[in-house]
PDB file as gemmi writes it, atoms N, CA and C in Angstrom:
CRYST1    1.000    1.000    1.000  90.00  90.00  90.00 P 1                      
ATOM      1  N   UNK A   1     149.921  10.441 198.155  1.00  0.00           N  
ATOM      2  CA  UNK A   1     148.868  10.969 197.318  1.00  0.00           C  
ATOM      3  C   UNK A   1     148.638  12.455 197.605  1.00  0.00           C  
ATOM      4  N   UNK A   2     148.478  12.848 198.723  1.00  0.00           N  
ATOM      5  CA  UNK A   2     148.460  14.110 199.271  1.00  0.00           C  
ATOM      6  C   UNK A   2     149.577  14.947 198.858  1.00  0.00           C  
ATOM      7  N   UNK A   3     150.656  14.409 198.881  1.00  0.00           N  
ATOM      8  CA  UNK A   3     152.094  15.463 198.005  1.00  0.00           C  
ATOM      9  C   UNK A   3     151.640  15.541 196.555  1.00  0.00           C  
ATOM     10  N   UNK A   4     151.460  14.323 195.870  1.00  0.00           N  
ATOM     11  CA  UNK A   4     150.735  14.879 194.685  1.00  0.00           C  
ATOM     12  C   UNK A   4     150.149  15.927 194.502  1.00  0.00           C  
ATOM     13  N   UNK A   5     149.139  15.783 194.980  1.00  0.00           N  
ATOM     14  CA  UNK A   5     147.871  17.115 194.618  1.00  0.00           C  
ATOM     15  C   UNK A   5     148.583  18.073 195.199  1.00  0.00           C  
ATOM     16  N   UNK A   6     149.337  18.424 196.408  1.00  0.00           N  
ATOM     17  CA  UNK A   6     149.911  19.582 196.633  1.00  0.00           C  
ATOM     18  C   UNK A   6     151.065  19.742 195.784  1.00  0.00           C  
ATOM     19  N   UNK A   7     151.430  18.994 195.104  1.00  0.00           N  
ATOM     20  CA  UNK A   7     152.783  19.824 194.182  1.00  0.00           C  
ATOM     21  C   UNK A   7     151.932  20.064 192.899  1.00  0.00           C  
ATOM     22  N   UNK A   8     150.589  19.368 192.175  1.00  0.00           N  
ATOM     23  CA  UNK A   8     149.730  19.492 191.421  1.00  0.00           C  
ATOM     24  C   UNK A   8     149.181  21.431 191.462  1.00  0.00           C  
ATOM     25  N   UNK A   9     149.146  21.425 192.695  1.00  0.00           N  
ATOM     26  CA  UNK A   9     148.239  22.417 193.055  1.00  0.00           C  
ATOM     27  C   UNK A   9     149.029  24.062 192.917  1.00  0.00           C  
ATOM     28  N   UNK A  10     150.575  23.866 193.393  1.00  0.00           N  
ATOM     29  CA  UNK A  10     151.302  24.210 193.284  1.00  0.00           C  
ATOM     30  C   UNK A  10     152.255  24.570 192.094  1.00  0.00           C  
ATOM     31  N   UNK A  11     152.362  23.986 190.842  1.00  0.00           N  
ATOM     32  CA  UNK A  11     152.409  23.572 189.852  1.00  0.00           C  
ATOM     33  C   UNK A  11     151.589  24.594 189.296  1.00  0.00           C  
ATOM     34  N   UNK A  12     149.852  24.320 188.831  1.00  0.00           N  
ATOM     35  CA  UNK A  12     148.670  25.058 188.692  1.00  0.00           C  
ATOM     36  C   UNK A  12     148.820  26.718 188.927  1.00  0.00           C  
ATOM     37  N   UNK A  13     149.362  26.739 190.438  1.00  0.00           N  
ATOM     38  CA  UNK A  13     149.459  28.231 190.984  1.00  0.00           C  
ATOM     39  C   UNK A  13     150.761  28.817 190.817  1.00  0.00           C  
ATOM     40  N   UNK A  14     151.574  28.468 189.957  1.00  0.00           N  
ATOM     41  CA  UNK A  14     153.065  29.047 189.625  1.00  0.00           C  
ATOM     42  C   UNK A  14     152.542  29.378 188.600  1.00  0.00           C  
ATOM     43  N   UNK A  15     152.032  28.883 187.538  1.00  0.00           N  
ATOM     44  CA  UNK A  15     151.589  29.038 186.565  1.00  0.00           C  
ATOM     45  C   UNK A  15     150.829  30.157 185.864  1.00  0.00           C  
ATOM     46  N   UNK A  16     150.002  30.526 187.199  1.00  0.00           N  
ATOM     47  CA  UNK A  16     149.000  31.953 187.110  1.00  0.00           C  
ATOM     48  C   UNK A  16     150.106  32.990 186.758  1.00  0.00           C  
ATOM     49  N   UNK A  17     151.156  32.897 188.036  1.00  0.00           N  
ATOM     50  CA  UNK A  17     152.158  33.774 188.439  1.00  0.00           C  
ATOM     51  C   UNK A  17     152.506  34.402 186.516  1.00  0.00           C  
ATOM     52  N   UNK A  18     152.761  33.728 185.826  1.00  0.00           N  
ATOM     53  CA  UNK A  18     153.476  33.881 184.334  1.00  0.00           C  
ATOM     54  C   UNK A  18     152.740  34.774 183.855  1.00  0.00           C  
ATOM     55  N   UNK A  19     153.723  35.658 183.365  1.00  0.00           N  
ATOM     56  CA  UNK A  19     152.817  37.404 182.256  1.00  0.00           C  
ATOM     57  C   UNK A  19     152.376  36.407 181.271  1.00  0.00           C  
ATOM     58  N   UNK A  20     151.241  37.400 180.651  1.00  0.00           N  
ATOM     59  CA  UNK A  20     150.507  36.524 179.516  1.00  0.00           C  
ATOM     60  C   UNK A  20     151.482  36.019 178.230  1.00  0.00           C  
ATOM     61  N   UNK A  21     151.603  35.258 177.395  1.00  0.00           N  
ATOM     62  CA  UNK A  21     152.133  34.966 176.496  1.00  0.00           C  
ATOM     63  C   UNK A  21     151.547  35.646 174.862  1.00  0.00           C  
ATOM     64  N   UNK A  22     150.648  36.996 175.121  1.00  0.00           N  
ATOM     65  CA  UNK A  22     150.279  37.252 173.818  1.00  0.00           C  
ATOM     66  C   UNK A  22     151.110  38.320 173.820  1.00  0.00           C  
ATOM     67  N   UNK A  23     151.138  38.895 172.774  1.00  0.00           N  
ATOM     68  CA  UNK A  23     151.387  40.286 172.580  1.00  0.00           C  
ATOM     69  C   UNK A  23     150.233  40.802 171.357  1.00  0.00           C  
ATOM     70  N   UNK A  24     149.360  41.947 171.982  1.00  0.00           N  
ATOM     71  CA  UNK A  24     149.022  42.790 171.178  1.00  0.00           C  
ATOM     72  C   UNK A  24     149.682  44.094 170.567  1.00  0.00           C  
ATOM     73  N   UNK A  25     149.212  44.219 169.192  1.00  0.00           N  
ATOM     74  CA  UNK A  25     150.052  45.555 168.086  1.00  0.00           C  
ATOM     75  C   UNK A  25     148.877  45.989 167.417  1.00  0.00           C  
ATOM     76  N   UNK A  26     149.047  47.302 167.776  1.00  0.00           N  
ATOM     77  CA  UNK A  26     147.672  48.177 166.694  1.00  0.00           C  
ATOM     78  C   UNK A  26     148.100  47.775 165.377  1.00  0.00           C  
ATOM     79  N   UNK A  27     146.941  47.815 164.625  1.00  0.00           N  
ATOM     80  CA  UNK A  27     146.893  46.893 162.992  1.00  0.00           C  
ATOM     81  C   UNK A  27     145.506  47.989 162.389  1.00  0.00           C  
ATOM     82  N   UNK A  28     145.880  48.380 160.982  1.00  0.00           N  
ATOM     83  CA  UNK A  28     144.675  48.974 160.851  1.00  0.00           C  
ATOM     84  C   UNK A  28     144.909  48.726 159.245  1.00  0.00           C  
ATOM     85  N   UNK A  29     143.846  48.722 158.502  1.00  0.00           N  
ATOM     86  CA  UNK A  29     143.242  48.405 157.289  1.00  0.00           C  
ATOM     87  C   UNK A  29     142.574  49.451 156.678  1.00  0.00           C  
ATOM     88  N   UNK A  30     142.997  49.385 155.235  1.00  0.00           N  
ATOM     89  CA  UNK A  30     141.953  50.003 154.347  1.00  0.00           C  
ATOM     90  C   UNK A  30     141.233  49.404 153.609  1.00  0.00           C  
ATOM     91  N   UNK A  31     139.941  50.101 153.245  1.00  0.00           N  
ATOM     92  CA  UNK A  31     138.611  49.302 152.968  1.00  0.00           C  
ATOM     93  C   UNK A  31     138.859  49.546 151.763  1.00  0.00           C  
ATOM     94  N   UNK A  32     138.632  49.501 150.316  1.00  0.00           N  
ATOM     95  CA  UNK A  32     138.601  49.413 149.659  1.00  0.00           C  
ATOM     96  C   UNK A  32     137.128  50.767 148.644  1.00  0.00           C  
ATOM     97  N   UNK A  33     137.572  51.719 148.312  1.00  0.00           N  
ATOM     98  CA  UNK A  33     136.905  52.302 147.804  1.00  0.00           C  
ATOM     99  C   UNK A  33     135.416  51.518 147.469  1.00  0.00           C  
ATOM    100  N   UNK A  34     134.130  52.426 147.857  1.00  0.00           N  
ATOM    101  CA  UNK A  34     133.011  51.644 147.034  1.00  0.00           C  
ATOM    102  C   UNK A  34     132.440  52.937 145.912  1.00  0.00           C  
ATOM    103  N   UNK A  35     132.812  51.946 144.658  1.00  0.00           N  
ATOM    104  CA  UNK A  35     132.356  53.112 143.509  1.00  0.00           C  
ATOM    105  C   UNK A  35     130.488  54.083 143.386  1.00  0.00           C  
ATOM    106  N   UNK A  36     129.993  53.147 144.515  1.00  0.00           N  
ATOM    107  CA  UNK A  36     128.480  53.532 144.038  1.00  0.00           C  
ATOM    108  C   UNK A  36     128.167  54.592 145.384  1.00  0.00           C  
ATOM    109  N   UNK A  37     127.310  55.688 144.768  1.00  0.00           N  
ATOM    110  CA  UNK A  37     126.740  56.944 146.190  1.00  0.00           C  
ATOM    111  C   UNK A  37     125.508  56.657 146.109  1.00  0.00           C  
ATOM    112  N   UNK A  38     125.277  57.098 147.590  1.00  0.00           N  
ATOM    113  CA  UNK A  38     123.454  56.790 147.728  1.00  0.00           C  
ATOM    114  C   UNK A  38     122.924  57.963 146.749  1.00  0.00           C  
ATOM    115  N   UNK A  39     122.035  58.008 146.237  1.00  0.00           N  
ATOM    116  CA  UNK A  39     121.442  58.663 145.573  1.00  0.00           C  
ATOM    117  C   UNK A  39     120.530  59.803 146.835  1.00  0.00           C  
ATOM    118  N   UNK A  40     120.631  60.787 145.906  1.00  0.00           N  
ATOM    119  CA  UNK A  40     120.401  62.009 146.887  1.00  0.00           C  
ATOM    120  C   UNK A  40     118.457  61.729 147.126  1.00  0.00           C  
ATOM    121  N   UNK A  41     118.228  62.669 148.098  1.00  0.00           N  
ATOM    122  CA  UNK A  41     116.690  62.171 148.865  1.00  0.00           C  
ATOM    123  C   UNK A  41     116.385  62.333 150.056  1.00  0.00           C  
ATOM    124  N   UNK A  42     115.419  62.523 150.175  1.00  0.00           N  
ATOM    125  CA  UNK A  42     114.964  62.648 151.646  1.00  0.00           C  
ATOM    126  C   UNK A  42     115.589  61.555 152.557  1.00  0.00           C  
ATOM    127  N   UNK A  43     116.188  61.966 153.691  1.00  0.00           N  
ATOM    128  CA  UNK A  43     116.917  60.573 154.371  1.00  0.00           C  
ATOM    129  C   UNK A  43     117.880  60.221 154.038  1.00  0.00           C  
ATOM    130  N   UNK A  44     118.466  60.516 153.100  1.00  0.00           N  
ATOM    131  CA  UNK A  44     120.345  60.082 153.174  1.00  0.00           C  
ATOM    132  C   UNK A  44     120.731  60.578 154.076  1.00  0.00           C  
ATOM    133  N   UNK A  45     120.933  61.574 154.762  1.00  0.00           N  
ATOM    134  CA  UNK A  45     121.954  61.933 155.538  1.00  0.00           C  
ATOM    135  C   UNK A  45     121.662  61.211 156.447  1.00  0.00           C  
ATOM    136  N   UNK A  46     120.697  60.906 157.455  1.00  0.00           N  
ATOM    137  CA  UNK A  46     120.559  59.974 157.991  1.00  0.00           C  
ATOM    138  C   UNK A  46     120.844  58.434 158.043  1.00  0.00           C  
ATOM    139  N   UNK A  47     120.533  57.892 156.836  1.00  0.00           N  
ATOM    140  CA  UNK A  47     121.456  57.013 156.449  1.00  0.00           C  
ATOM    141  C   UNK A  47     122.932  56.766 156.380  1.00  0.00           C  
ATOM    142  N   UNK A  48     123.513  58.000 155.550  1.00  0.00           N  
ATOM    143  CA  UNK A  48     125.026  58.171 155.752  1.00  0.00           C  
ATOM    144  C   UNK A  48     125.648  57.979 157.411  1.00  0.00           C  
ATOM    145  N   UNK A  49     125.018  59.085 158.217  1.00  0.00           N  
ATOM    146  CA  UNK A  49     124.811  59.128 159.693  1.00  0.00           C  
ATOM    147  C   UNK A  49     125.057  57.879 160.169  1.00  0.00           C  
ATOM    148  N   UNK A  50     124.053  56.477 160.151  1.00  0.00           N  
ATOM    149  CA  UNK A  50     123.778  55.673 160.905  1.00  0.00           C  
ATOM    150  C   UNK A  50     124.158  54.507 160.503  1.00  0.00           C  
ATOM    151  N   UNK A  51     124.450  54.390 158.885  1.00  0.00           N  
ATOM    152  CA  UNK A  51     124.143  52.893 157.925  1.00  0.00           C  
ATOM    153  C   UNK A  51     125.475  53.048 157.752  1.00  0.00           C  
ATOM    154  N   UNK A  52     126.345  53.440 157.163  1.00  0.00           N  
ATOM    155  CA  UNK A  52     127.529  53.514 156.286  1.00  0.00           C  
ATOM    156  C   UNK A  52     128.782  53.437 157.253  1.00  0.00           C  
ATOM    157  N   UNK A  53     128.566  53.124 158.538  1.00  0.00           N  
ATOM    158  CA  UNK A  53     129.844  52.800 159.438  1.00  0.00           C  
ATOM    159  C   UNK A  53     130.143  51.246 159.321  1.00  0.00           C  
ATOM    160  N   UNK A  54     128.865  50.441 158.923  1.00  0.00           N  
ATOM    161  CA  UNK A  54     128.765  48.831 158.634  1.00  0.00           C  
ATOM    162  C   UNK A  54     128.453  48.372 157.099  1.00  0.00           C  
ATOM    163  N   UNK A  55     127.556  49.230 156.565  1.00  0.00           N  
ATOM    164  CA  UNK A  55     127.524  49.205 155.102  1.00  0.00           C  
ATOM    165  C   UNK A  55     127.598  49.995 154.205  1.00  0.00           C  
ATOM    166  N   UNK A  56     128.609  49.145 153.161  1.00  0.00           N  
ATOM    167  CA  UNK A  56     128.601  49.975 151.858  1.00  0.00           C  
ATOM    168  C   UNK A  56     127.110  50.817 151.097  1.00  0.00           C  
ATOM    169  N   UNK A  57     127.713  51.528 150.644  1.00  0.00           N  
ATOM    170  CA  UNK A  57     126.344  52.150 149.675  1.00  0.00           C  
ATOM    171  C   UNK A  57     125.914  50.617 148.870  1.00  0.00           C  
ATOM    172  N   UNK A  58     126.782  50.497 147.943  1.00  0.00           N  
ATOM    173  CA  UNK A  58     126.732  48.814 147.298  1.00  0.00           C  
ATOM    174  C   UNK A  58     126.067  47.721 147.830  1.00  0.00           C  
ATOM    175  N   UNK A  59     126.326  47.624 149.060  1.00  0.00           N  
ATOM    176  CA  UNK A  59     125.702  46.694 149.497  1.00  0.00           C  
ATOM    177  C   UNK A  59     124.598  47.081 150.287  1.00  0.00           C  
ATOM    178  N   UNK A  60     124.192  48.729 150.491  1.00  0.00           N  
ATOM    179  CA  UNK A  60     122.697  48.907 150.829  1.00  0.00           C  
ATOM    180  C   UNK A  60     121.348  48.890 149.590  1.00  0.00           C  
ATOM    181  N   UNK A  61     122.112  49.044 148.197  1.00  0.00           N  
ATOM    182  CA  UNK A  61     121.574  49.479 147.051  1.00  0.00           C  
ATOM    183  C   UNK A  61     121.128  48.283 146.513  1.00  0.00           C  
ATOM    184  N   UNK A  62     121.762  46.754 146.742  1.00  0.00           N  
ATOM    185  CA  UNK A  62     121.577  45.577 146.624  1.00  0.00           C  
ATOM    186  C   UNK A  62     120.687  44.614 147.245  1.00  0.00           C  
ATOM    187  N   UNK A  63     119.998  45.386 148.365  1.00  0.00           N  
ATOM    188  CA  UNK A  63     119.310  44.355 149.044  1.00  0.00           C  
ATOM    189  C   UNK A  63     118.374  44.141 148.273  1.00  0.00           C  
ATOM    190  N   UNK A  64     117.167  42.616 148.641  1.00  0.00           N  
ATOM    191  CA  UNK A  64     115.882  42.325 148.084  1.00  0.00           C  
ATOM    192  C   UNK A  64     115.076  43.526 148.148  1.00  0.00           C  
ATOM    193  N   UNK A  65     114.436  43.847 147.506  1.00  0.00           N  
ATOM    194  CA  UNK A  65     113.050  44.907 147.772  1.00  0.00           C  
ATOM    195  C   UNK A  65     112.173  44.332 148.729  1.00  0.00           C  
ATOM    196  N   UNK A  66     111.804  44.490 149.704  1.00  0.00           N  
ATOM    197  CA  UNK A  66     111.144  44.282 150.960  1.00  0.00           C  
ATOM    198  C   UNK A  66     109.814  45.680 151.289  1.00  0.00           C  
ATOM    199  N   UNK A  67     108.934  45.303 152.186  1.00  0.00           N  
ATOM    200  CA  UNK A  67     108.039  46.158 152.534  1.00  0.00           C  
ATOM    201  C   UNK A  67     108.925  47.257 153.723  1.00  0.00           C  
ATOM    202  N   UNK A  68     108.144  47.931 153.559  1.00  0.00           N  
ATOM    203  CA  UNK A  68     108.013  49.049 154.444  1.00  0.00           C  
ATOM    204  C   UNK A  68     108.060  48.205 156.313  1.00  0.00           C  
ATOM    205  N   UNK A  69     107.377  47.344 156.605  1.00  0.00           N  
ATOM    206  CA  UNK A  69     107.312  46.746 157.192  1.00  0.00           C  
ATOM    207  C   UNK A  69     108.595  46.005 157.468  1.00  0.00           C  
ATOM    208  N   UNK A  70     108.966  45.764 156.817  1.00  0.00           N  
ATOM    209  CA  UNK A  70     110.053  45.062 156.768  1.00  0.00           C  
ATOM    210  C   UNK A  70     111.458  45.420 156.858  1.00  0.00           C  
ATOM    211  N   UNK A  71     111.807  46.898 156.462  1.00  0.00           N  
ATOM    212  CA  UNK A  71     112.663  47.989 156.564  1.00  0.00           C  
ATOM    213  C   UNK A  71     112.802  48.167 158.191  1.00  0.00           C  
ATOM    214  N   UNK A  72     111.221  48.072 158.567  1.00  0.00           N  
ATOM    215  CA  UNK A  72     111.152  48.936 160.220  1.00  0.00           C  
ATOM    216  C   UNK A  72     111.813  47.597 161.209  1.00  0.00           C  
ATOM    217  N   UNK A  73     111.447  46.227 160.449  1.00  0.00           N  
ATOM    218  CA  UNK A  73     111.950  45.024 160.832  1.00  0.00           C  
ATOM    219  C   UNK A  73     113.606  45.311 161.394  1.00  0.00           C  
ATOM    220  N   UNK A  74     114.495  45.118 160.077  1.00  0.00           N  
ATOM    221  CA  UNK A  74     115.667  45.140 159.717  1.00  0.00           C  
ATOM    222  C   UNK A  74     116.359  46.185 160.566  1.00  0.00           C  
ATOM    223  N   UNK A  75     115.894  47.158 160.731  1.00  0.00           N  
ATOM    224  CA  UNK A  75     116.455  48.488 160.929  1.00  0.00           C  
ATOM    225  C   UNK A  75     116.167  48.086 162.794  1.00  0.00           C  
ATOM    226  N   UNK A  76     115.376  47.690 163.316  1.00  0.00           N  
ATOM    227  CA  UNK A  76     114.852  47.335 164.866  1.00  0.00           C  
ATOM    228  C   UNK A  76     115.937  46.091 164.923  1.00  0.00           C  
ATOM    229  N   UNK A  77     116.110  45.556 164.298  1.00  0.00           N  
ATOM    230  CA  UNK A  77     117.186  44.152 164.574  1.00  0.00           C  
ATOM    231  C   UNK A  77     118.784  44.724 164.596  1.00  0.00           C  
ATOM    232  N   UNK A  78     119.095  45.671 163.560  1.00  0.00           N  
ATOM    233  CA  UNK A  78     120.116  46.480 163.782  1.00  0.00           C  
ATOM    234  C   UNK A  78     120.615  47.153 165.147  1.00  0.00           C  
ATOM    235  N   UNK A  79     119.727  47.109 165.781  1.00  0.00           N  
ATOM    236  CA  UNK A  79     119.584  47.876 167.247  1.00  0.00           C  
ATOM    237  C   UNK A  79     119.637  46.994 167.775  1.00  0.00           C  
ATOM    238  N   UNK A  80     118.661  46.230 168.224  1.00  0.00           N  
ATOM    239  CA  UNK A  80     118.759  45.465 169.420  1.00  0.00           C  
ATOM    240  C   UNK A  80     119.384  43.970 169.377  1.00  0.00           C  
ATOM    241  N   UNK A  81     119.767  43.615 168.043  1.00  0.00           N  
ATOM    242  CA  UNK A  81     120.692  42.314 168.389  1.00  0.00           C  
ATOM    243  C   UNK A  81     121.874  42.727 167.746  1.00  0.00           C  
ATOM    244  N   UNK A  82     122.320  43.694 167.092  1.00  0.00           N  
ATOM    245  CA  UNK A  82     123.937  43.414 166.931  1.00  0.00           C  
ATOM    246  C   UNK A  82     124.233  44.831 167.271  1.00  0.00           C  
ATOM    247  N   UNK A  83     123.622  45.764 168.055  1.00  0.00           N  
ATOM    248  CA  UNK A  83     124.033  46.990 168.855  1.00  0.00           C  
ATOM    249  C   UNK A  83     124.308  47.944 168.052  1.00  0.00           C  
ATOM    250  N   UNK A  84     123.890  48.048 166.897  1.00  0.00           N  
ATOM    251  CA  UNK A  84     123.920  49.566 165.819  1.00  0.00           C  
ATOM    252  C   UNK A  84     124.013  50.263 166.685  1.00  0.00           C  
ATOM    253  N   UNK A  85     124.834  51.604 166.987  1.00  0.00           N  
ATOM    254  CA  UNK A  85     124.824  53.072 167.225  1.00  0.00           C  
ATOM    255  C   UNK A  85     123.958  53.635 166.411  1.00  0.00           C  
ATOM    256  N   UNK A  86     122.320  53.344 165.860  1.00  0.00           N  
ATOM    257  CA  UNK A  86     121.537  53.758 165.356  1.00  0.00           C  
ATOM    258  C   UNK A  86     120.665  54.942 166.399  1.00  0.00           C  
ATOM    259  N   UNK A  87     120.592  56.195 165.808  1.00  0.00           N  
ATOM    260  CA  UNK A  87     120.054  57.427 166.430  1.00  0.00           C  
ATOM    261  C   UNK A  87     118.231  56.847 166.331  1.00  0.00           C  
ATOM    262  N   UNK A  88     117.367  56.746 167.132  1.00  0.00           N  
ATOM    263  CA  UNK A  88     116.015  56.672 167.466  1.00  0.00           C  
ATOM    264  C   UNK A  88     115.346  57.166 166.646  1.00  0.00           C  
ATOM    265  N   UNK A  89     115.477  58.880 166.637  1.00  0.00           N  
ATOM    266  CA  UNK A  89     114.880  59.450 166.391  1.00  0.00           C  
ATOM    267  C   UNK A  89     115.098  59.514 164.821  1.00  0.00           C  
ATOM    268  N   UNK A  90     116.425  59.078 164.074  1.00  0.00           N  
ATOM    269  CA  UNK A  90     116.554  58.789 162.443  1.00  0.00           C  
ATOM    270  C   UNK A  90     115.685  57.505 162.030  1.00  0.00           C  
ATOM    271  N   UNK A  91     115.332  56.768 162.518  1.00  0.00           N  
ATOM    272  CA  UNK A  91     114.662  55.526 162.222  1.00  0.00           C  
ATOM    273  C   UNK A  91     113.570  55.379 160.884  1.00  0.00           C  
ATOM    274  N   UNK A  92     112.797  56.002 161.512  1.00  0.00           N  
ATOM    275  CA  UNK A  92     111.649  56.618 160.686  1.00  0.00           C  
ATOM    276  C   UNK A  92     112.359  57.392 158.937  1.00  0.00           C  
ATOM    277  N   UNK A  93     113.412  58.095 158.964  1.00  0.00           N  
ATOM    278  CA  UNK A  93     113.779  58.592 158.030  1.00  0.00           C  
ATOM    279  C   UNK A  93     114.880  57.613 157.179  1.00  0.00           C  
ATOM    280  N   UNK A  94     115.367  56.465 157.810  1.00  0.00           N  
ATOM    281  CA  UNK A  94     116.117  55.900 157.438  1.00  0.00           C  
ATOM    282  C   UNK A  94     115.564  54.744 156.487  1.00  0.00           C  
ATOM    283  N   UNK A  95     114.194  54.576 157.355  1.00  0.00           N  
ATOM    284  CA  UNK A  95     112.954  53.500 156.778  1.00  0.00           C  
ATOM    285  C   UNK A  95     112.762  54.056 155.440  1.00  0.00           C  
ATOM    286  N   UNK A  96     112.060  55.211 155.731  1.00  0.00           N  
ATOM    287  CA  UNK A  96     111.383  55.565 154.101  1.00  0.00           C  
ATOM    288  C   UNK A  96     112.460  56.023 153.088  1.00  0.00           C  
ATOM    289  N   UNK A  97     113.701  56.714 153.522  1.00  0.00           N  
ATOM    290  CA  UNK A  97     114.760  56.318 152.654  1.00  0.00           C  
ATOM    291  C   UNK A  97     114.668  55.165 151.631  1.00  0.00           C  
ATOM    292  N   UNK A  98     115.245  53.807 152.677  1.00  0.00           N  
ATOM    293  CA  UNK A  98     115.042  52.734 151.757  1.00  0.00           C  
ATOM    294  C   UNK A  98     113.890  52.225 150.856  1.00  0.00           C  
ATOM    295  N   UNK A  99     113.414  52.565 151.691  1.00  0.00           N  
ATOM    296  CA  UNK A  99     111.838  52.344 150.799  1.00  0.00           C  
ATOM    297  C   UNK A  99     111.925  52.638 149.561  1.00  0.00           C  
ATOM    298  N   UNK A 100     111.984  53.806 149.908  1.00  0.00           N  
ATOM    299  CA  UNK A 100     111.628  55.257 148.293  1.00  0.00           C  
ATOM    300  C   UNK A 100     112.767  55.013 147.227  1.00  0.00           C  
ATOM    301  N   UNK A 101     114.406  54.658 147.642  1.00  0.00           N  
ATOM    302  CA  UNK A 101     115.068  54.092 147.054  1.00  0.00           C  
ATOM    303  C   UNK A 101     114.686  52.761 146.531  1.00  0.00           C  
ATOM    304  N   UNK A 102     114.257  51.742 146.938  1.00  0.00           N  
ATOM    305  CA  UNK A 102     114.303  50.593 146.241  1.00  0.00           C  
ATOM    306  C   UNK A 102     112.597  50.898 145.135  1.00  0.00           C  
ATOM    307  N   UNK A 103     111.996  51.564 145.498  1.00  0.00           N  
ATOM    308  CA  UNK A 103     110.979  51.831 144.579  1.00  0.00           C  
ATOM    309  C   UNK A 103     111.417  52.609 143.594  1.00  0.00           C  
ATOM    310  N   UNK A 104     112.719  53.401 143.716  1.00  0.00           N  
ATOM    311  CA  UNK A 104     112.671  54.549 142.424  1.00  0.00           C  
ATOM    312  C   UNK A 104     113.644  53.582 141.708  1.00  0.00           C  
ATOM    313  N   UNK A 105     113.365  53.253 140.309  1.00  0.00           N  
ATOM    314  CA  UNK A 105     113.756  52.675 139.349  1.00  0.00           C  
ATOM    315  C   UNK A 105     114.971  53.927 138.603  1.00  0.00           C  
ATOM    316  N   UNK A 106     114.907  54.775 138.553  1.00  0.00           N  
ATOM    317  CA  UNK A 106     115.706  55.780 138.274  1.00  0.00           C  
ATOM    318  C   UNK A 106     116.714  56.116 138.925  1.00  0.00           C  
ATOM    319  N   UNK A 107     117.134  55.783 139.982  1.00  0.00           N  
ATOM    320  CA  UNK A 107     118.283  56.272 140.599  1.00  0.00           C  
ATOM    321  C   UNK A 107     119.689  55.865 139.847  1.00  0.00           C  
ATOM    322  N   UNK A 108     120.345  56.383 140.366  1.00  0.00           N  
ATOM    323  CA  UNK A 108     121.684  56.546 139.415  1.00  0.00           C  
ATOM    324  C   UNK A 108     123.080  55.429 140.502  1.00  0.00           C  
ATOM    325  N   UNK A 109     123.379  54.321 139.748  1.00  0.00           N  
ATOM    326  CA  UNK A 109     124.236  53.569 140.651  1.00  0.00           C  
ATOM    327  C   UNK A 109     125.568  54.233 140.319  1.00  0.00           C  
ATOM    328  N   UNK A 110     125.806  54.160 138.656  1.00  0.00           N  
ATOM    329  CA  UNK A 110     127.183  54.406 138.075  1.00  0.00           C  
ATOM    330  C   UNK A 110     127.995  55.781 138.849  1.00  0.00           C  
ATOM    331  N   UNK A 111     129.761  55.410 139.070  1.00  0.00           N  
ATOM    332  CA  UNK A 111     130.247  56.378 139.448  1.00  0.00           C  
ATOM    333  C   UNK A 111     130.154  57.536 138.847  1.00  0.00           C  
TER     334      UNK A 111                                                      
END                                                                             
């Protein structure tokens, strides 16, 4: 029983010994043009800055209309649970951005 587990064990520890069996290869992708621009305003650049490395204009221009409150929500969850590289001090400008965008009925989506 004892040769067992030592050829078991042995077996186990040859095993480590083996180079990994993956191979990694750089791979890179293109995104796909998005036809729609944020509409110009106080706070785009900031936005551009902070928002547009994870989201499309399209899919920032689409969200529900939400409060102000709720912007400061979204934008604080961006940070601290999925680690945005969001600048602190843009926060505030990034908020009323959206805001002022989803309130202005006039903005221009078309390319």
């Amino acid at each position: 029983m004892k040769g067992l587990i030592a050829l078991s064990a042995a077996l186990l520890l040859a095993a480590c010994d083996r180079p990994a069996e993956v191979a990694f290869a750089d791979a890179s992708i293109t995104l796909p043009d998005d036809p729609i621009d944020l509409p110009d305003g106080p706070g785009r650049d900031a936005v551009i800055a902070n928002c547009t490395a994870c989201h499309s204009p399209s899919t920032m221009l689409q969200q529900p209309r939400v409060s102000r409150e709720k912007w400061e929500s979204i934008v604080d969850k961006m940070i601290t649970l999925y680690k945005a590289p969001v600048d602190e001090a843009a926060v505030p400008e990034i908020v009323d951005y959206m805001v002022r965008v989803q309130s202005d009925v006039s903005y221009e989506t078309a390319p």
